[in-house]
C-alpha positions in Angstrom: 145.7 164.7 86.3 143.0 163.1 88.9 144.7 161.8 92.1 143.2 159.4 93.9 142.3 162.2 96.9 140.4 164.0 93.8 138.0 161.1 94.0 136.6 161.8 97.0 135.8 165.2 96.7 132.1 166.4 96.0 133.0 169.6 94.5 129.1 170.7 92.6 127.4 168.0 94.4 124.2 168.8 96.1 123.7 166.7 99.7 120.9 166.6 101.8 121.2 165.4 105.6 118.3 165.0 107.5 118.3 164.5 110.9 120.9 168.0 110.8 120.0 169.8 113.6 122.1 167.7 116.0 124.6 165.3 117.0 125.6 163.2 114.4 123.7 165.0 111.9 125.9 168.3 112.3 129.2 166.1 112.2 128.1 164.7 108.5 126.9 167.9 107.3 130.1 169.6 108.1 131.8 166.8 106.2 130.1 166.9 103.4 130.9 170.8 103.2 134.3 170.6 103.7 134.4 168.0 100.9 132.7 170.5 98.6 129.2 169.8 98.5 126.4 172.4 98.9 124.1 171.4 101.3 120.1 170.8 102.1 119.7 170.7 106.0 116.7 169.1 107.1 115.1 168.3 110.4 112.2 169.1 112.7 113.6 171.6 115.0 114.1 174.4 112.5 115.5 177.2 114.7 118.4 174.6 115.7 119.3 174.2 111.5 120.7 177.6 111.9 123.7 176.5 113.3 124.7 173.9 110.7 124.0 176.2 108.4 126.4 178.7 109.6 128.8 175.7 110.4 128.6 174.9 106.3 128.7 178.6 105.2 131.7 178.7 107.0 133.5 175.6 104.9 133.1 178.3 101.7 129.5 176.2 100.7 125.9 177.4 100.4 123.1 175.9 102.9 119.6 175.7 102.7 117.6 174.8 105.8 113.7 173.0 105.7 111.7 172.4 108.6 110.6 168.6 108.3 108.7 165.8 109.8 109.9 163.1 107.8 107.3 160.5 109.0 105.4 162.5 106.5 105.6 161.3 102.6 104.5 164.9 101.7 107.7 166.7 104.0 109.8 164.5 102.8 108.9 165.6 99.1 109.1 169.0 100.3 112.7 168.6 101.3 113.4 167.9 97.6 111.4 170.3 95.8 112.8 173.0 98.5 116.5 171.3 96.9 115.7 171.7 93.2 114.3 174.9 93.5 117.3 176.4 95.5 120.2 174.2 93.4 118.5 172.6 90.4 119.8 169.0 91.2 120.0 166.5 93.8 123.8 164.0 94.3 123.7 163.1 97.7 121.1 161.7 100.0 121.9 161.4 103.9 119.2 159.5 105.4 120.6 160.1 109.6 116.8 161.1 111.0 116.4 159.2 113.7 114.9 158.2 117.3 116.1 155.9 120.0 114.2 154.6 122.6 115.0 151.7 125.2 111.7 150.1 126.5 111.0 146.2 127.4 109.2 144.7 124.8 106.2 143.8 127.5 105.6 147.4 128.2 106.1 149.3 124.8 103.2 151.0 123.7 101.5 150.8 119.9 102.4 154.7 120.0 105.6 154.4 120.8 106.7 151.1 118.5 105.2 153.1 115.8 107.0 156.5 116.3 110.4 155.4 115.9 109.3 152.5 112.6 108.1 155.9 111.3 110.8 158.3 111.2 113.5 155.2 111.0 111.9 153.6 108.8 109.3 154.8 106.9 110.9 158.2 106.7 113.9 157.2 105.4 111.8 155.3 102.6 109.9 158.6 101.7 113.3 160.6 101.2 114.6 158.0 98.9 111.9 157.7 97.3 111.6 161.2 96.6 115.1 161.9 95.7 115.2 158.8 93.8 112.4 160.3 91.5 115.5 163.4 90.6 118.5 162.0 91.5 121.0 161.8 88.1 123.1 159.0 87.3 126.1 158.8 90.2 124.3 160.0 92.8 124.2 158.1 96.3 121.8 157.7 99.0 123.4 156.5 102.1 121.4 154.9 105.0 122.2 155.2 108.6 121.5 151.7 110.5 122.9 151.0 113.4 125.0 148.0 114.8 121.9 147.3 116.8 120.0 145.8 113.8 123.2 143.1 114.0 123.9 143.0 117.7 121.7 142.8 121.0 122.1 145.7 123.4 119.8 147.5 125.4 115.8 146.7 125.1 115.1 148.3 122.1 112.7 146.5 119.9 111.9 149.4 117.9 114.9 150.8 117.3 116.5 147.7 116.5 113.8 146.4 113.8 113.6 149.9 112.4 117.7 149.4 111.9 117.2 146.0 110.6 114.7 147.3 108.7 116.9 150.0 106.7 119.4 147.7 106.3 117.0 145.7 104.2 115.6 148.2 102.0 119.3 149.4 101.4 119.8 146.3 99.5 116.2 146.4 97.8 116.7 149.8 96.2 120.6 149.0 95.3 119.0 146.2 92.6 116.2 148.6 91.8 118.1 151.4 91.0 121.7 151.4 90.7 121.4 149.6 87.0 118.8 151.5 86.1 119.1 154.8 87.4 122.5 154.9 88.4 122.1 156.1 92.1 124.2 153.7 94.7 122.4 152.9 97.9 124.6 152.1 100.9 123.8 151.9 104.7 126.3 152.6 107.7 126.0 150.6 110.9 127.6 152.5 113.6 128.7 151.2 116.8 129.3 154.0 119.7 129.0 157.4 118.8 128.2 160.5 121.1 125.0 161.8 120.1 121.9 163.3 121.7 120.7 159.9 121.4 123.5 158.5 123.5 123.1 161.0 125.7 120.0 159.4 127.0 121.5 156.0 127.5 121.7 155.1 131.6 124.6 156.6 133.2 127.7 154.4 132.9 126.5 152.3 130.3 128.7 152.8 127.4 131.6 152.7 129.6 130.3 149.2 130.6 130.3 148.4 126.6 133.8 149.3 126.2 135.1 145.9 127.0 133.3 144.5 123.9 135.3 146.9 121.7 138.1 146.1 120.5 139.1 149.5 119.8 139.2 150.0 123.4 136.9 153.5 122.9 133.8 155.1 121.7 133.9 156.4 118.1 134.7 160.3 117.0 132.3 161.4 115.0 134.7 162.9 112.5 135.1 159.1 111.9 131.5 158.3 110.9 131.6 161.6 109.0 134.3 160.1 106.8 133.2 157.3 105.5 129.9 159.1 105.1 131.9 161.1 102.5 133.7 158.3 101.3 130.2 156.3 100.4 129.4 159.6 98.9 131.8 160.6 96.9 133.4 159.1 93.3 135.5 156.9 95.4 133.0 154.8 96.0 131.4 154.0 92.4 131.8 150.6 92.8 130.2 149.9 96.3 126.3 149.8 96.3 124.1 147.4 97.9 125.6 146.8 100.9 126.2 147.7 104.7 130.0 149.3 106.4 130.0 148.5 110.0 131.9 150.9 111.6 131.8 150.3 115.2 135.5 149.8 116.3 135.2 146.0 115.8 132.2 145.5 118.1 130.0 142.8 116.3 133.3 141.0 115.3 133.7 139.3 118.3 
């Protein structure tokens, strides 16, 4: 008999995380082991993939790691062929690539605005768009956002249209494919995590946000890492379409 805990298991699911060299990246893939899916690490730092790998080996599930830029449409379709040649199939798509910046909007170069549009952005477009093209019916793609494409922060113009951005094509390629092809596209917005990314934030400022949190705290990773699983998983079948904040109650007040 299936329990309702059976549901969100991912036993002979395939999942790829890009992004999985670091940080948050490493937190999901580790989830996503644990719940019993084999995994597909991407990111550009190759040598650091190693240890997620070893991190996923160690949850009892096989790992395959791809060097990628994923501003690229053609590294991004690399990821998935490297996928289907290793496991044959493709479940679980973890769009988490990312890169932060914090510069006034008066002195933000071309260069950098488009950087981070495309690896937030357009990358994450080219990775659903390639495992979109595989994916079998009840799979999932889920989008990290970030609570700055619904609250104001620090100056991140960028960033925060990149966020805004995925949030929108989240609910664009829910209609488009979820009827038809049967794949479920969700986005997460997290609030504070520690990540290499906040680790470049000015010295005391998350502290300084904490008052705006109702939890009172910055979130665990483990946290995000669940309901990363949860969106994945058969426990979810029913959700598509649509954005979980999970920032400790920041943008409701």
């Amino acid at each position: 008999m299936t329990t309702v805990l059976d549901r969100f298991r991912l036993d002979g699911k395939v999942a790829i995380v890009t992004g999985a060299s670091s940080g948050l990246g490493v937190a999901f893939a580790k989830a996503l082991a644990e719940a019993g899916a084999d995994l597909v690490l991407a990111a550009r730092r190759a040598d650091r993939l190693e240890a997620t790998r070893a991190i996923a080996e160690q949850a009892g599930r096989r790992a395959i790691t791809v060097a990628a830029d994923l501003a690229l449409p053609e590294d991004a379709s690399a990821v998935v062929e490297a996928a289907i040649k290793e496991f044959g199939h493709v479940d679980v798509l973890v769009n988490n690539a990312g890169k932060g910046t914090a510069v006034p909007a008066t002195r933000e170069t071309p260069a950098q605005f488009r950087e981070v549009i495309d690896i937030n952005l357009n990358g994450c477009y080219w990775m659903a768009q390639a495992c979109g093209r595989v994916m079998p019916p009840g799979s999932a793609i889920i989008n990290i956002s970030s609570v700055a494409a619904l609250a104001s922060g620090l100056p991140q113009a960028a960033y925060s249209a990149s966020k805004a951005g995925l949030i929108g094509l989240t609910r664009d390629l829910a209609v488009q494919w979820t009827g038809r092809k049967g794949i479920r596209v969700t986005a997460i917005a997290p609030g504070y995590f520690p990540s290499e990314m906040t680790d470049q934030f000015p010295d005391g400022y998350i502290d300084s946000q904490l008052p705006r949190v109702p939890a009172g705290r910055p979130g665990d990773p483990a946290e995000l890492a669940a309901a990363v699983v949860f969106l994945a998983s058969p426990a979810a079948g029913y959700i598509t379409g649509t954005t979980l904040v999970v920032d400790g109650g920041l943008t409701a007040l």
